[in-house]
C-alpha positions in Angstrom: -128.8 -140.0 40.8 -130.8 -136.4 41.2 -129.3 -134.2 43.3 -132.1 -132.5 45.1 -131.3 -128.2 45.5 -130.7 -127.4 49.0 -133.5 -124.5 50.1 -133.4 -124.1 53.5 -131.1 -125.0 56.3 -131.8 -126.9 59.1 -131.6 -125.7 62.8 -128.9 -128.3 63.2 -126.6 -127.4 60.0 -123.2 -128.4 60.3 -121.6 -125.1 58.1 -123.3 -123.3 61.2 -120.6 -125.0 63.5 -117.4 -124.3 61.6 -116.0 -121.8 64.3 -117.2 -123.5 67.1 -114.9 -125.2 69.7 -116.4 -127.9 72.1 -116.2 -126.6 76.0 -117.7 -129.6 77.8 -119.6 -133.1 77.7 -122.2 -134.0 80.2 -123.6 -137.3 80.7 -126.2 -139.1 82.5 -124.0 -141.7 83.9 -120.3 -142.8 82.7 -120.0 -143.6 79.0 -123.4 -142.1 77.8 -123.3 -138.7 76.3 -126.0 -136.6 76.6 -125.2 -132.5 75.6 -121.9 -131.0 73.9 -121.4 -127.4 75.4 -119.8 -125.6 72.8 -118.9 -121.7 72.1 -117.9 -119.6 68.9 -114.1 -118.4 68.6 -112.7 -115.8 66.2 -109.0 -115.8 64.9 -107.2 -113.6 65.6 -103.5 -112.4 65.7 -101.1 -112.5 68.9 -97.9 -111.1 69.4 -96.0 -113.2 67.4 -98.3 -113.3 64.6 -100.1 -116.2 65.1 -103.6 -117.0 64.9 -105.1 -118.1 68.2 -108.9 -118.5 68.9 -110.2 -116.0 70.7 -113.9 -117.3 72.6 -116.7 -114.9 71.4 -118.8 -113.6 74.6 -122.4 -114.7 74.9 -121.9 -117.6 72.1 -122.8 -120.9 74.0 -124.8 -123.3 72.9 -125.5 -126.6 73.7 -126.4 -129.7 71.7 -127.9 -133.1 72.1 -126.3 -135.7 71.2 -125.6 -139.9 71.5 -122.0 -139.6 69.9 -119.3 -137.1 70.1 -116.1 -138.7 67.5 -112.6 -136.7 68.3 -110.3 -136.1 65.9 -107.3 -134.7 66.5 -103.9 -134.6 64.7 -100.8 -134.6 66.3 -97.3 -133.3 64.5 -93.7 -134.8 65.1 -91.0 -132.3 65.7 -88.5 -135.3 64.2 -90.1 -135.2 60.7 -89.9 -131.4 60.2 -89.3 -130.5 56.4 
């Protein structure tokens, strides 16, 4: 299989989204979604030294969409190394 070279990006280009956290669904009635309301965030470094996202002003967007799949990870105190 040819692998065709990639020359210009789409309006909807995922790499564009890396940064991004979703804010908000809306739907037209229960179960059906319609727009994710999303917004940039930088990294940055609290008091402690941890990186925390930090919402960019003037960065939100909102796209259509039919599906929205969560994925989240969740971390057991019990199997600390």
């Amino acid at each position: 299989m040819v692998k065709k070279k990639r020359t210009a990006r789409s309006a909807l280009d995922p790499r564009d989204l890396f940064d991004h956290q979703a804010r908000n669904l809306s739907a037209i009635k229960m179960g059906n979604v319609q727009e994710l309301h999303i917004h940039e965030v930088e990294w940055a470094r609290n008091e402690q030294g941890a990186f925390i996202p930090k919402r960019v002003p003037n960065s939100d967007r909102v796209l259509q969409a039919e599906l929205v799949l969560l994925a989240m990870g969740f971390w057991d105190r019990k199997i600390r190394r």
